[in-house]
C-alpha positions as CSV (number, residue, x, y, z in Angstrom):
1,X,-100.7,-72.9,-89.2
2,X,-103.2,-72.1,-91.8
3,X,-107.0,-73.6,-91.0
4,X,-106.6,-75.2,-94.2
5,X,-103.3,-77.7,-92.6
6,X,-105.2,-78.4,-89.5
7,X,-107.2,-81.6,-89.2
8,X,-111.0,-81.7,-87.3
9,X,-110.9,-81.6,-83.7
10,X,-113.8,-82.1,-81.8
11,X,-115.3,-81.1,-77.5
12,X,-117.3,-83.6,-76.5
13,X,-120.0,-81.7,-74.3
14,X,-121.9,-83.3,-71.1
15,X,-125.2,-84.6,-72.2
16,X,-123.8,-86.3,-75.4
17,X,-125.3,-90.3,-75.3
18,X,-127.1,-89.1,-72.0
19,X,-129.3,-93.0,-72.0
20,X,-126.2,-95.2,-72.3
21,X,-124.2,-92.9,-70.7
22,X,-126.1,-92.8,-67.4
23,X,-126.7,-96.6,-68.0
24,X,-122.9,-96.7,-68.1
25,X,-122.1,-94.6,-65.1
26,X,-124.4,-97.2,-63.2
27,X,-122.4,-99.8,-63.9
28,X,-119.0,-97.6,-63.5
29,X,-120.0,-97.1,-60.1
30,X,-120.7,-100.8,-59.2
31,X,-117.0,-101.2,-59.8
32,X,-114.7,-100.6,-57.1
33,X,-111.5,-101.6,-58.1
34,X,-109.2,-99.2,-56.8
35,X,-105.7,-98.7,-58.0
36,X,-103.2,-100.7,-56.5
37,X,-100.7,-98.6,-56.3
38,X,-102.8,-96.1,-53.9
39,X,-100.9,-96.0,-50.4
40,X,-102.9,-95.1,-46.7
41,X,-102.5,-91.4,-47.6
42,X,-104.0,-91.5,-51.0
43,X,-106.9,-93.8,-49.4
44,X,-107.7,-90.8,-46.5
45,X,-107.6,-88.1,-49.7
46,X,-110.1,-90.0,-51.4
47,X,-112.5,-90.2,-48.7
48,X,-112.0,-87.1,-47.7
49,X,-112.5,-86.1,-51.5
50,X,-116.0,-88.1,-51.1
51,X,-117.5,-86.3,-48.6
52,X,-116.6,-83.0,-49.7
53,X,-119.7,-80.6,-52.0
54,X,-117.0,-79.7,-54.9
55,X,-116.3,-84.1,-55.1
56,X,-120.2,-83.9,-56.7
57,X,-119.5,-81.0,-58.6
58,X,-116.0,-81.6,-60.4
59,X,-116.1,-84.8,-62.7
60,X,-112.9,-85.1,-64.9
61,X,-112.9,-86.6,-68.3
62,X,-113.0,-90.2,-67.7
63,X,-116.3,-89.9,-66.0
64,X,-118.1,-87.6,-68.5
65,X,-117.0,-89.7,-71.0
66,X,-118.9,-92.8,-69.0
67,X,-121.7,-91.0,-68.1
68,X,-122.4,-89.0,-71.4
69,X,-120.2,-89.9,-73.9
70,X,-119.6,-93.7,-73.9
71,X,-120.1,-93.5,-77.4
72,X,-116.5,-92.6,-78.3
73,X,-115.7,-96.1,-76.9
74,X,-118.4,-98.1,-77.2
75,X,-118.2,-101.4,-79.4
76,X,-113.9,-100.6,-79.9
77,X,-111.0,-101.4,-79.3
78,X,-109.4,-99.3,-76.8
79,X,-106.2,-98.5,-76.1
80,X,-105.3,-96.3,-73.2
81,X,-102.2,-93.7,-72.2
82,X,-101.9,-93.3,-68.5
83,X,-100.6,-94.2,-65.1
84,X,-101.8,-93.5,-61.5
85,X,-103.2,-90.3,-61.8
86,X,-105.8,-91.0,-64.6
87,X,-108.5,-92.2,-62.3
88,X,-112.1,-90.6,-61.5
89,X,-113.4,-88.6,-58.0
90,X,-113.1,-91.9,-55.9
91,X,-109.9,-93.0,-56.7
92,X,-111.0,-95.2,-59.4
93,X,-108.4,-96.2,-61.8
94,X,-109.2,-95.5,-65.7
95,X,-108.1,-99.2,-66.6
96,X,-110.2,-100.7,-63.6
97,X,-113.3,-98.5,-65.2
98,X,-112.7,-99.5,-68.6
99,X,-112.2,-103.4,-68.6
100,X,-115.0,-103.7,-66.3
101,X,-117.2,-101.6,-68.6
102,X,-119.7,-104.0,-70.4
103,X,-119.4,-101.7,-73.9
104,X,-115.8,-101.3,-74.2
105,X,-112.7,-103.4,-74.9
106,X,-109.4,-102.4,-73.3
107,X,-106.9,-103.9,-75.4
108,X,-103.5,-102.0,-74.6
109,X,-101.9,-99.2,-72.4
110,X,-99.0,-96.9,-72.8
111,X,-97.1,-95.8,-69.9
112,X,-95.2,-92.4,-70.0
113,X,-92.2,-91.2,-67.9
114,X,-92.0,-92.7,-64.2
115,X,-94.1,-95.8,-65.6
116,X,-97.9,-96.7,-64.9
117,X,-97.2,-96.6,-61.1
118,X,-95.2,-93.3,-61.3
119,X,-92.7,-94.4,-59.1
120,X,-89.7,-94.7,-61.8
121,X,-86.8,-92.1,-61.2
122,X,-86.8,-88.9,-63.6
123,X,-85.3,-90.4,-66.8
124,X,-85.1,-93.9,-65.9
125,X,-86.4,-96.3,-68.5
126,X,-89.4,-98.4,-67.8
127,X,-89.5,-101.8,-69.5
128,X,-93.1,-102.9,-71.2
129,X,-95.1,-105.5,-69.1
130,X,-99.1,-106.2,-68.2
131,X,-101.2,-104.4,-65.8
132,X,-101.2,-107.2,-62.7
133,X,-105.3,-106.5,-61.9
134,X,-106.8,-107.4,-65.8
135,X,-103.7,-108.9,-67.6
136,X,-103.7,-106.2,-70.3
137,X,-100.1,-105.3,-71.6
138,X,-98.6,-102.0,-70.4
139,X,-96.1,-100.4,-73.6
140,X,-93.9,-98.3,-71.9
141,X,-93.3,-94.7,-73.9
142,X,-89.9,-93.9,-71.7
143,X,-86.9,-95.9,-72.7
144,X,-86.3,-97.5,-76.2
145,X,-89.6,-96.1,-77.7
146,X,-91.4,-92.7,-77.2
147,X,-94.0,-92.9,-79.4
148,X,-96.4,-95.8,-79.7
149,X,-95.5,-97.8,-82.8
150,X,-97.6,-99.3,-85.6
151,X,-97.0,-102.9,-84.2
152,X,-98.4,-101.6,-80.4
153,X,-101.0,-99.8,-82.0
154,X,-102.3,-103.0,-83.8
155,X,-105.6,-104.1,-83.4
156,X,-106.7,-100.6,-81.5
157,X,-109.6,-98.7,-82.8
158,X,-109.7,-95.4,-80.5
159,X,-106.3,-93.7,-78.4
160,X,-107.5,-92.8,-75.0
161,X,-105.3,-90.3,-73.6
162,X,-105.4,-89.5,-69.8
163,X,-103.1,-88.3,-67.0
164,X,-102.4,-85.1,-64.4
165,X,-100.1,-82.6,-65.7
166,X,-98.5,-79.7,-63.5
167,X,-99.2,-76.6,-65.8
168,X,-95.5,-76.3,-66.8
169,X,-93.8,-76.4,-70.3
170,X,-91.1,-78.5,-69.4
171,X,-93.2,-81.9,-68.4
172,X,-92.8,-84.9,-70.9
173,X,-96.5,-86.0,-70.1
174,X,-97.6,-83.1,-72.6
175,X,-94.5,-84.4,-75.3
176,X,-95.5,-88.2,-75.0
177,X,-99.5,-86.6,-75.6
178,X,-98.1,-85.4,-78.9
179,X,-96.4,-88.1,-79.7
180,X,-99.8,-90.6,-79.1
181,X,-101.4,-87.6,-81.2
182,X,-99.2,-88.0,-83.9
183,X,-98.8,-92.0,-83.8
184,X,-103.2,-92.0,-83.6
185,X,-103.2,-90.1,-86.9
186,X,-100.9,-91.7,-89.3
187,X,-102.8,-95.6,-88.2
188,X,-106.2,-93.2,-89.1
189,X,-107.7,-93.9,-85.5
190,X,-109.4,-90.8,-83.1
191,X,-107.6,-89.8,-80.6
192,X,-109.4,-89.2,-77.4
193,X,-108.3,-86.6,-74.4
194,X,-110.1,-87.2,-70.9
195,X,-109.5,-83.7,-69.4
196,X,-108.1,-82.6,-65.7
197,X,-107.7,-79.5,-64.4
198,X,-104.4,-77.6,-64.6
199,X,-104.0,-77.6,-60.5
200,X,-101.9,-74.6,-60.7
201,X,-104.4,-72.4,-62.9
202,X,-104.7,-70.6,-66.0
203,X,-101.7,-68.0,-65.4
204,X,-99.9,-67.3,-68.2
205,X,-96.3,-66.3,-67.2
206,X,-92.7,-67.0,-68.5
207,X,-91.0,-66.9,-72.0
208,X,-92.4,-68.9,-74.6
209,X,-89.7,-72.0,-76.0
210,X,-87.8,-70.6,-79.0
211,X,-88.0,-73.8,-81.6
212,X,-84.5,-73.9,-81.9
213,X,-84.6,-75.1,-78.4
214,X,-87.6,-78.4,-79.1
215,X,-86.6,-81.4,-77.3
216,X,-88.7,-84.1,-75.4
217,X,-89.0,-82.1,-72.3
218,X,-90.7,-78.8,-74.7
219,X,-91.7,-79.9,-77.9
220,X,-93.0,-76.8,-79.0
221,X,-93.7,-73.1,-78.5
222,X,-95.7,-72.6,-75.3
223,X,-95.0,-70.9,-72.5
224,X,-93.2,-71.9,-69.0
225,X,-96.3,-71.7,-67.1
226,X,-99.1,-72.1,-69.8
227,X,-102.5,-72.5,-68.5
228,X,-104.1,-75.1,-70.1
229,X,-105.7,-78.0,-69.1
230,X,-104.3,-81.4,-71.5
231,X,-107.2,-80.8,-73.4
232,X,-106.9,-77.0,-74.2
233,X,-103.1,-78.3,-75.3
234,X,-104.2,-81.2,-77.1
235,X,-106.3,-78.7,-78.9
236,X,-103.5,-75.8,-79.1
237,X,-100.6,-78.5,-80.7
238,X,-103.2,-79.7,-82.6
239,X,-104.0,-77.1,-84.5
240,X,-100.8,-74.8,-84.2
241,X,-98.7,-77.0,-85.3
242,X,-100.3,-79.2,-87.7
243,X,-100.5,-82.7,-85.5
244,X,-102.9,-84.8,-88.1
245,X,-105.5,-86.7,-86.2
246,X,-109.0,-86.7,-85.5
247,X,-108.9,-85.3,-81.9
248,X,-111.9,-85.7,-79.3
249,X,-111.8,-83.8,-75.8
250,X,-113.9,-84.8,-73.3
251,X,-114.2,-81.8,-70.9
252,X,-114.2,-81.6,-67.3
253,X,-117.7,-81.1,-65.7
254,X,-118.2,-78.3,-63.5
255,X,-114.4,-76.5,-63.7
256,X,-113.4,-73.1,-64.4
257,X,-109.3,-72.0,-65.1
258,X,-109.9,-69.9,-61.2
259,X,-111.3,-72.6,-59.4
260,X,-108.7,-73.8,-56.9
261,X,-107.7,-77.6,-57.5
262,X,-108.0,-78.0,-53.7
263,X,-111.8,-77.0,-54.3
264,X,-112.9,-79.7,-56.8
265,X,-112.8,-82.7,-54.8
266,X,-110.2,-84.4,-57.3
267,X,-108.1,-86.7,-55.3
268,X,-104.2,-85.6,-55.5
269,X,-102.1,-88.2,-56.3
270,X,-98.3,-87.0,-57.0
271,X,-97.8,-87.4,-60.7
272,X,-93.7,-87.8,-60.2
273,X,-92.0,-88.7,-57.4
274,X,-90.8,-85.6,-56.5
275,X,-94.4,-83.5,-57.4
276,X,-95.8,-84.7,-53.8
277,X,-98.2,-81.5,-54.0
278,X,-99.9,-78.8,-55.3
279,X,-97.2,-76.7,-53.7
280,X,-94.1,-78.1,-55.6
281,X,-96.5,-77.8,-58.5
282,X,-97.0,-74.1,-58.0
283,X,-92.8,-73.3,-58.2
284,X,-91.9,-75.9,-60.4
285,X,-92.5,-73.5,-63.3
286,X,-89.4,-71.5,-61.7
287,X,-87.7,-73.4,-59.7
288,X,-87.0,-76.3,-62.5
289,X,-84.6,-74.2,-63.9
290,X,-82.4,-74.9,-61.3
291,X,-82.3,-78.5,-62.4
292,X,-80.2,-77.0,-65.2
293,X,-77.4,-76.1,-62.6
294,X,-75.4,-77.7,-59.8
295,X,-78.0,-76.4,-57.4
296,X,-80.2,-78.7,-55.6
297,X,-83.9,-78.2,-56.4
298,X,-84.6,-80.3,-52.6
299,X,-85.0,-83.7,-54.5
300,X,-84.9,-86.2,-51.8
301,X,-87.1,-83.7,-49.5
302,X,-90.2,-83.5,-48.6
303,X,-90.5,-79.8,-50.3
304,X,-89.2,-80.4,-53.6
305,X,-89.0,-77.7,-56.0
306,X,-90.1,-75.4,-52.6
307,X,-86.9,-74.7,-52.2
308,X,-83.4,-74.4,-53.7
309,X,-79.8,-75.0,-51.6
310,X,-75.8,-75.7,-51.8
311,X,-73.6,-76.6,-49.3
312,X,-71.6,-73.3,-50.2
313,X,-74.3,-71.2,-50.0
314,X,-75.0,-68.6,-47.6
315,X,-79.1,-68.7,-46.8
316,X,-79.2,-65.7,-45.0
317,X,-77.5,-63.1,-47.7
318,X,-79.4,-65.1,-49.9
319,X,-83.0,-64.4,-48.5
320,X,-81.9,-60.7,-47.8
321,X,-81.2,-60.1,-51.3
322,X,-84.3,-61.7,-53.2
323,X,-86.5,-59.7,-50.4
324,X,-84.9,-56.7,-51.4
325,X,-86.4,-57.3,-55.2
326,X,-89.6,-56.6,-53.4
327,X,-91.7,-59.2,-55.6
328,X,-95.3,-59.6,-55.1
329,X,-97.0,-62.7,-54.2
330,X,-94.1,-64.7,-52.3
331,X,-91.6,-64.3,-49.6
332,X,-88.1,-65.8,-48.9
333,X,-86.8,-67.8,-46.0
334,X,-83.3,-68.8,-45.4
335,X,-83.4,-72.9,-44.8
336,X,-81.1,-75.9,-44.7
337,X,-82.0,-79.4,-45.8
338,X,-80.6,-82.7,-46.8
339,X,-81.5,-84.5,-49.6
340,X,-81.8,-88.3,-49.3
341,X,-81.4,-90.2,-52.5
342,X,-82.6,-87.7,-54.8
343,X,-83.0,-88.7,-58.5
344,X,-80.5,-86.0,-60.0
345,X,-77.9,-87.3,-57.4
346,X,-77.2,-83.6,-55.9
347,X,-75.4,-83.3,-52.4
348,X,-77.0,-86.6,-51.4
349,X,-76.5,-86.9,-47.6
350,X,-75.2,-83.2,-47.3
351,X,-77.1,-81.1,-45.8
352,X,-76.8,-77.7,-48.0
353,X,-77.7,-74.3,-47.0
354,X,-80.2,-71.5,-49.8
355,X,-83.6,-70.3,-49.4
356,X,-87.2,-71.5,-49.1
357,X,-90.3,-69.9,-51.3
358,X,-93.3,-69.3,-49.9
359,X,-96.7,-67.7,-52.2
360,X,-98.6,-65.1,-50.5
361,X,-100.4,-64.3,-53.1
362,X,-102.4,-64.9,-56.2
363,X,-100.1,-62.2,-58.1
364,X,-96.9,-64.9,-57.5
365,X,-94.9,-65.3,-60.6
366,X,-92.7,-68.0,-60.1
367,X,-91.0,-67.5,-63.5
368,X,-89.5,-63.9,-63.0
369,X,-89.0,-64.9,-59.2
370,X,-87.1,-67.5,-60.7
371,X,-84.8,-65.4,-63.1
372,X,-84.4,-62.9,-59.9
373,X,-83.0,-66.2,-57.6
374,X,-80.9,-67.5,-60.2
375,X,-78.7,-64.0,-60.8
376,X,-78.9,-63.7,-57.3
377,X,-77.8,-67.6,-56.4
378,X,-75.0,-67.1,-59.7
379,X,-73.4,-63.6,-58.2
380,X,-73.3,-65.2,-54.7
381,X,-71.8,-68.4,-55.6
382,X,-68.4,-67.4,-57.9
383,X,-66.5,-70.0,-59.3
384,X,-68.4,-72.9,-57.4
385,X,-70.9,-72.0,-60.1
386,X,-71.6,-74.7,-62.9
387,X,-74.7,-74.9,-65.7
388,X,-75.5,-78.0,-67.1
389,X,-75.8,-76.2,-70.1
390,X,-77.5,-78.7,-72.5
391,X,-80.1,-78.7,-69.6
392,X,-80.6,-75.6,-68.6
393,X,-81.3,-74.1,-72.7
394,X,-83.5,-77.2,-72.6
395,X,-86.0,-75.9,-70.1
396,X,-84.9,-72.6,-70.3
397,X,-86.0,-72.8,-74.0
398,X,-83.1,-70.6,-75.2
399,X,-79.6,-70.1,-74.5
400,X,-80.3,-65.9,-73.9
401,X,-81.2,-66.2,-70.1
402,X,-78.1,-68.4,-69.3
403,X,-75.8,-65.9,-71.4
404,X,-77.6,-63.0,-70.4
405,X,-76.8,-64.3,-66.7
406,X,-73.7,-64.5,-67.5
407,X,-73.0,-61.5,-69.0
408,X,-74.6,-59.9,-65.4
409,X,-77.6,-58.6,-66.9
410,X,-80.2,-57.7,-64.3
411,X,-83.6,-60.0,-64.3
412,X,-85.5,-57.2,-65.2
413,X,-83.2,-56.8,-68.9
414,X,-83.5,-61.0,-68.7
415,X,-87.5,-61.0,-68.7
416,X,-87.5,-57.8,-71.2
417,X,-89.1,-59.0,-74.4
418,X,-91.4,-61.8,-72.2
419,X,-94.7,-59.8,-72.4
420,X,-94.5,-59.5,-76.0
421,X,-94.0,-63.0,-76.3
422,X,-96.7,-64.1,-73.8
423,X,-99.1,-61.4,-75.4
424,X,-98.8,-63.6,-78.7
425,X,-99.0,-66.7,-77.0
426,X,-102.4,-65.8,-75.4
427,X,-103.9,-64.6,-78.6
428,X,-103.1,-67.6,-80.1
429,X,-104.1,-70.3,-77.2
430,X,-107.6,-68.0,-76.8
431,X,-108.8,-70.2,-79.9
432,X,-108.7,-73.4,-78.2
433,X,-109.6,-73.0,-74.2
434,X,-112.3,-74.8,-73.2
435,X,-112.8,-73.3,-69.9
436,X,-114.2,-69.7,-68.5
């Protein structure tokens, strides 16, 4: 995309507004209005989070853009994309924050998959409603619409734009960002990205989404495991791909891509269901292409995405052979588990037999150990074997690995023309990081 095509977008720094903006953060912190949805467990990670040095250190988006940048907000209409992981160090929630604030108007929210509680099962619908706490009505953006319309967008001045992502390709939170991008720019009103760390880091590794292959779940060409905070996104589809809107980011204070996210203080707070912790986060960029097969990616488990199974499969051979690929950063244990009511409806009661991952290291690639598992899991499992082919090319991003599979190519002919395509990626997404 030419500079010419791209439309203004614009890093709020720390320090912007610095008099109303501490003013502001005084009166942030008076409120203590904590999500409801927040269970026992969440409440013990947020003290904990409290008491920790990095919890004074790491401040994501929503409260820089209290503290020193209010005026983005100030004296507008706001309307706000999120559900229960935009919230500040304490636990906070972002709509709590904002209808309490004196200077700002909180007229509407916009709920993406799993709904503003983030409890919904993966592709269920979620109906529109009103946040119970401050009466302001929730517009879901995961059933009959997607993208906020002109009629939900009425009366709103500024898009806020806040919510965890996993550091994935294949996450609809980054799609329904794109969509609120593009909806923000044809009603001519800013929208506004509240950063968060990407808690898996900036690793860039996997193939990069051929556009043949664009649906809701990868919208456009970025890599499996990408690197980028939302922001650093919201900047990259921005102005790759020609999304016309005045676009704000209001950075994290205090973050860096290498900083561990157990380090910053931030409260973890599972944005799906089955994304319980940074853990499942770390493989999901690997193991999700399992979802595209009649494999069970431990839905229903308490290691989802850790760990991959069927009840015809043989755990032991199956750990033997993936050691013997001698790939650095993780080892393989054989494991059996039953699923209990897990969203994609795989072996539900049954307990199934296949292997458990476990990183060692920082040099994990959970991409190309992946690719390794699948040809492995394919050879091993013969005509009991089925793709959800629609699915997997989805995530995948291309119908080549599921062919090349097929055609019993070995992972390393699979992944052969992935550095070339990550080497372009990363030229192109150094123009819009944010962070060292």
């Amino acid at each position: 995309m030419h500079a010419s095509q791209r439309r203004r977008s614009r890093t709020v720094r720390p320090g912007d507004s610095a008099l109303r903006g501490a003013l502001a953060l005084l009166v942030a912190a008076a409120v203590a209005g904590c999500f409801r949805a927040r269970d026992d467990a969440a409440d013990a990670r947020v003290a904990e989070a409290a008491t920790t040095p990095a919890a004074r250190e790491v401040r994501p988006g929503i409260e820089v853009l209290l503290s020193d940048s209010v005026h983005l907000v100030a004296g507008r209409r706001v309307g706000l994309v999120t559900n229960h992981t935009g919230v500040d160090r304490l636990g906070r929630s972002d709509i709590d924050l904002l209808h309490e604030h004196p200077d700002v108007e909180l007229v509407a929210v916009f709920a993406p998959e799993h709904g503003l509680r983030g409890d919904a099962d993966p592709g269920e619908a979620v109906e529109d409603g009103r946040d119970a706490r401050t009466g302001v009505p929730v517009f879901s953006l995961y059933g009959r619409v997607r993208k906020p319309t002109p009629e939900m967008l009425d009366g709103v001045d500024v898009l806020l734009i806040d919510y965890q992502e996993v550091g994935a390709r294949y996450w609809t939170y980054a799609s329904t960002m794109t969509l609120a991008m593009e909806a923000a720019g044809e009603r001519g009103i800013p929208a506004v990205v509240l950063d968060r760390p990407n808690p898996i880091g900036g690793a860039v590794q996997g193939n990069v989404l051929d556009p043949t292959f664009a649906t809701f779940v990868g919208r456009f060409p970025v890599a499996m495991r990408h690197g980028m905070t939302p922001g650093e996104l919201a900047r990259y589809y921005a102005g790759e791909f020609g999304i016309a809107v005045e676009l704000h980011v209001v950075p994290i204070d205090g973050w860096r891509h290498d900083l561990p996210f157990e380090d910053t203080g931030l409260p973890w707070l599972a944005p799906s269901p089955n994304m319980p912790d940074r853990v499942s986060a770390l493989h999901y960029p690997g193991t999700c292409l399992f979802e595209g097969t009649n494999l069970s990616v431990a839905r229903g488990t308490d290691r989802p995405f850790q760990q991959i199974g069927a009840p015809w499969l043989d755990g032991q051979a199956l750990a033997r052979a993936m050691r013997a690929y001698d790939l650095p950063g993780v080892r393989f244990e054989p494991v059996r588990f039953t699923p209990h009511g897990p969203g994609d409806g795989k072996s539900d009661g049954v307990e199934v037999e296949g292997v458990r991952l476990i990183a060692t290291g920082p040099d994990y690639d959970p991409t190309r150990t992946a690719v390794a598992l699948l040809v492995e899991a394919r050879r091993q499992a013969g005509d009991r074997w089925r793709w959800l082919q629609a699915h997997f090319d989805r995530l995948a991003g291309t119908d080549r690995l599921r062919l090349g599979i097929e055609a019993g190519l070995p992972p390393e002919a699979l992944t052969a023309d992935w550095d070339a395509q990550l080497d372009a990626f990363r030229r192109a997404r150094a123009r819009y990081l944010l962070y060292p």
